[in-house]
C-alpha positions as CSV (number, residue, x, y, z in Angstrom):
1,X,-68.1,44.8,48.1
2,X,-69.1,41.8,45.9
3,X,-68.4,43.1,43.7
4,X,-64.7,43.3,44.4
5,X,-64.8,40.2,45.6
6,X,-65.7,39.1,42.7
7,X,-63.2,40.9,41.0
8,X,-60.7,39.2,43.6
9,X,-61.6,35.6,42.7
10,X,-61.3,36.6,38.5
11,X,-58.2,38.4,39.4
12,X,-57.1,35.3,41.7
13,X,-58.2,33.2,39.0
14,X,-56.2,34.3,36.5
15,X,-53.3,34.8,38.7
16,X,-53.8,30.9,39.7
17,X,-54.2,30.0,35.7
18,X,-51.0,31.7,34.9
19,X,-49.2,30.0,37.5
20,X,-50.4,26.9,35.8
21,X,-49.2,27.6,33.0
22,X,-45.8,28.8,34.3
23,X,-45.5,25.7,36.6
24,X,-46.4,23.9,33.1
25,X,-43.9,25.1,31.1
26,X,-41.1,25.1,33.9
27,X,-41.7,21.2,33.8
28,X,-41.4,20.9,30.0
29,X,-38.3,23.0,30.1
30,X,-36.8,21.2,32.9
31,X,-37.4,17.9,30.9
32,X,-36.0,19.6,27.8
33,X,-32.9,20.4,29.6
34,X,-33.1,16.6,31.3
35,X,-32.9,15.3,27.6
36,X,-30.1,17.5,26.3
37,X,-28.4,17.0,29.1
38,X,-28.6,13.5,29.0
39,X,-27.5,13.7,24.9
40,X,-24.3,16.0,25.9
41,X,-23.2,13.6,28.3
42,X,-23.7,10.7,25.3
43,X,-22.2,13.0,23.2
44,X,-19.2,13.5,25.1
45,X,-19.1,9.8,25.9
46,X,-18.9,9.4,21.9
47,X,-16.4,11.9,21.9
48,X,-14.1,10.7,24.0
49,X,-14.6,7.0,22.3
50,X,-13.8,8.4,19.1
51,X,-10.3,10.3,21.0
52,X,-9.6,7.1,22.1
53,X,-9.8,5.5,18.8
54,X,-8.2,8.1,16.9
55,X,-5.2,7.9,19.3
56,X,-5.3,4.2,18.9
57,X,-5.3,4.3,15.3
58,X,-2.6,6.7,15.4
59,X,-0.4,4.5,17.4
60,X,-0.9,1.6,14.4
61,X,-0.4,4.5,11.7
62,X,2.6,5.1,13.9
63,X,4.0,1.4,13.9
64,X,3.1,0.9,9.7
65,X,4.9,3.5,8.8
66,X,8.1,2.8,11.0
67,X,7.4,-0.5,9.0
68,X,7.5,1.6,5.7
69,X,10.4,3.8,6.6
70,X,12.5,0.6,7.4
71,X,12.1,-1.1,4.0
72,X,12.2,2.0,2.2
73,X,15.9,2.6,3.8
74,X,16.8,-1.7,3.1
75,X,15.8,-0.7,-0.7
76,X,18.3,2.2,-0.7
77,X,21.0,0.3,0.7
78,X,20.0,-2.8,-1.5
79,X,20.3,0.1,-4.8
80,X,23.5,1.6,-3.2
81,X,24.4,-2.3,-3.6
82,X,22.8,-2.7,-6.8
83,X,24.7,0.2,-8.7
84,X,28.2,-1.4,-8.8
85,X,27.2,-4.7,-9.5
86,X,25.0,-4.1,-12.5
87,X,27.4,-1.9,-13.4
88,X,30.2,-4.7,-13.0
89,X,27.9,-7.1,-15.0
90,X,27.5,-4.6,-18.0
91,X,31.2,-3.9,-18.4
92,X,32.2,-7.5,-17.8
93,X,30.0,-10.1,-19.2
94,X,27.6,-7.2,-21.1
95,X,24.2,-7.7,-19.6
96,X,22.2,-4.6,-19.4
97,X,18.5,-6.1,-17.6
98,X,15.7,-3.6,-19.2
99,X,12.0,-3.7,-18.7
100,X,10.0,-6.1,-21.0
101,X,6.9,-4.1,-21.8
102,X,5.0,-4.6,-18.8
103,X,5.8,-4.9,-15.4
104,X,6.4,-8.6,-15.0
105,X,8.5,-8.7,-17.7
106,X,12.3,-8.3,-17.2
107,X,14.6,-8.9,-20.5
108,X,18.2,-9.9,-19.7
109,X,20.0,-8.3,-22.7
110,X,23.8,-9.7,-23.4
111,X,26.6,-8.4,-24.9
112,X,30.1,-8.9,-25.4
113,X,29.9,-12.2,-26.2
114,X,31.4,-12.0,-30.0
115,X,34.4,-10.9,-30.4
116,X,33.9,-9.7,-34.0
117,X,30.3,-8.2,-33.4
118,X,30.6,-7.0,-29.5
119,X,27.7,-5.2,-29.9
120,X,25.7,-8.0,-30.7
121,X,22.5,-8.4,-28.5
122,X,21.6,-12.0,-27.2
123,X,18.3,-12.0,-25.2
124,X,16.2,-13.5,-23.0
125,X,12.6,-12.2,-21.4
126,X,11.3,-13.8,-18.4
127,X,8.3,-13.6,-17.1
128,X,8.5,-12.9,-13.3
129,X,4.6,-12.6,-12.1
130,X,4.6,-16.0,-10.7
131,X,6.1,-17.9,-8.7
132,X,7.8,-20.1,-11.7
133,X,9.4,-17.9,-13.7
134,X,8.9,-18.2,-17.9
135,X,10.9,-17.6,-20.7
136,X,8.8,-15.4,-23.2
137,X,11.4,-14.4,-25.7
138,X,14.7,-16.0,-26.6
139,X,16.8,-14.7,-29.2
140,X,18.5,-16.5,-30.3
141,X,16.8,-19.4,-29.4
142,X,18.3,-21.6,-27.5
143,X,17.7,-25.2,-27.4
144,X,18.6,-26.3,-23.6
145,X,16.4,-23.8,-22.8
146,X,13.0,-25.5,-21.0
147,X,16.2,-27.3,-18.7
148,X,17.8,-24.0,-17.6
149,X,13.9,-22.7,-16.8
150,X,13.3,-25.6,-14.8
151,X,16.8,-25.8,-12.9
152,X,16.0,-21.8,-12.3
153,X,12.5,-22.2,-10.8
154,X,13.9,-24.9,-9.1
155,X,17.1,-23.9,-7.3
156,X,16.2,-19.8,-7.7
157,X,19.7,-19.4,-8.6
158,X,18.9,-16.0,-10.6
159,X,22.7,-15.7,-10.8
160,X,23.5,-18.7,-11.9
161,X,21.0,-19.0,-14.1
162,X,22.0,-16.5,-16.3
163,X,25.6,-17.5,-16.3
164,X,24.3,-20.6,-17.7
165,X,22.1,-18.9,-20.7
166,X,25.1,-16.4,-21.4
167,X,27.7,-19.4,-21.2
168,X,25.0,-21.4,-23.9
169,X,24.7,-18.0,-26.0
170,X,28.2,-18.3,-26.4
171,X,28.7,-21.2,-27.1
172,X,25.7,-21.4,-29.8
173,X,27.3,-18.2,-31.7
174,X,31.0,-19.8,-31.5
175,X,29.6,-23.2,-33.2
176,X,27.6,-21.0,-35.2
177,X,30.3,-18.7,-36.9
């Protein structure tokens, strides 16, 4: 009988050890699953942040390109604008405006302006990359020239201004010929 007893308390024993050892690791995983449950509810927390955000930053997307649309459809009504009255300037005072070689340069290219050599180009590049405009070519040159710059940056008459240089063009080549 002591022997069973024994054999009781080893048996009991181990029984109590692997209890332990169960009671042990059902605390560790219940911590475990304290921690992730504490990092899914931060993660969702960053989640719905980062919704908020997004949808946020969608609504200024929304606004920039309503911003965007608008002036793209001001520049097509300005070219629908555009189109007759450059055309009108090339067939009545012959001015055809081409690009001077890089993007701030704009030549104004004249025409019509002798009535033995129609054909004749008289030309001016300006320089339009600040906010006072410069004359970089002239051809030919005229003399009044640094006045009309200074009247242009000055009153930002485009239009007038180059009915003043084709007016002097012509006038040079008539006292010229």
């Amino acid at each position: 009988m002591a022997r069973d007893m024994e054999s009781l308390e080893t048996e009991h024993r181990g029984v109590l050890d692997a209890l332990k050892d169960e009671l042990g690791a059902e605390d560790e995983l219940s911590r475990m699953v304290g921690k992730l449950q504490v990092t899914e509810k931060s993660s969702r927390e960053a989640v719905a942040r980062l919704v908020k955000r997004k949808e946020e930053l969608e609504v200024v997307l929304a606004g920039k390109q309503r911003v965007v649309d608008e002036r793209r459809e001001v520049i097509r009504v300005q070219r629908e604008k555009n189109v007759p009255e450059l055309k009108f300037f090339e067939e009545r005072m012959g001015l055809t405006v081409v690009g001077g070689g890089t993007p701030s340069l704009l030549s104004f290219v004249f025409t019509l302006i002798s009535l033995s050599d129609p054909q004749r180009p008289f030309t001016i590049t300006l320089d339009l990359s600040q906010r006072e405009y410069q004359a970089t070519h002239c051809s030919p040159r005229l003399d009044g020239l640094s006045a009309h710059m200074e009247w242009l940056n000055t009153t930002r008459n485009f239009h007038g201004f180059l009915k003043r240089i084709r007016h002097d063009f012509s006038t040079l080549y008539n006292e010229t010929i």
